[in-house]
C-alpha positions, 0 to 999 in steps of 0.5 A, a space after each residue: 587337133 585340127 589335122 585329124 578333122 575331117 575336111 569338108 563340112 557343108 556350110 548352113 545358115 542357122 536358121 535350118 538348125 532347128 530342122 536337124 537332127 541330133 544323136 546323142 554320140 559324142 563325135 570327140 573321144 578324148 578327154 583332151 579334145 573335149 576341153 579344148 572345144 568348151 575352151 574355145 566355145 567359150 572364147 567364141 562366147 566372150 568375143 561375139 558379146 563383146 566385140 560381136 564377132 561370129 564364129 565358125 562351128 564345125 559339128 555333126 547331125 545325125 546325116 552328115 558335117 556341117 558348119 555354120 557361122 553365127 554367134 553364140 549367145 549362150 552355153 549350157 552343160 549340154 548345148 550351144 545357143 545361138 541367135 533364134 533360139 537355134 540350138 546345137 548339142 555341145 557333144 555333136 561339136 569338133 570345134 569352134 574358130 
């Protein structure tokens, strides 16, 4: 799955989420990509409850590849949040690690 992801996403703290801009395009085609980034969202959701632990999320805004690293506080049908109340859709998500 990874191989086939592009190599460089630009690092940016969570804080500037909220100042991003969000297509509604999906950036995964298939349906086997798509369940494994809610499984590993949801694994980055159980660990930073319970251990704490943050998570890199690889995603996409309307401009280019950006990756930050936070904890998931909660999953919606549609959207991740993360502390602060910053929010990424779900489908602008590669994967999570």
């Amino acid at each position: 799955m990874k191989k086939n992801m592009p190599t460089f996403f630009e690092s940016i703290e969570k804080e500037l989420i909220h100042s991003l801009s969000f297509p509604k395009l999906d950036v995964l085609e298939s349906k086997e990509l798509k369940r494994h980034r809610i499984a590993g969202l949801t694994r980055a959701l159980a660990l930073g409850n319970i251990e704490h632990i943050k998570t890199k999320i690889y995603f996409e805004d309307s401009t280019s590849k950006k990756m930050v690293e936070t904890t998931i506080w909660g999953i919606t049908d549609d959207k991740v949040i993360l502390k602060k109340g910053a929010i990424i859709p779900i489908n602008r998500i590669y994967y999570s690690q």
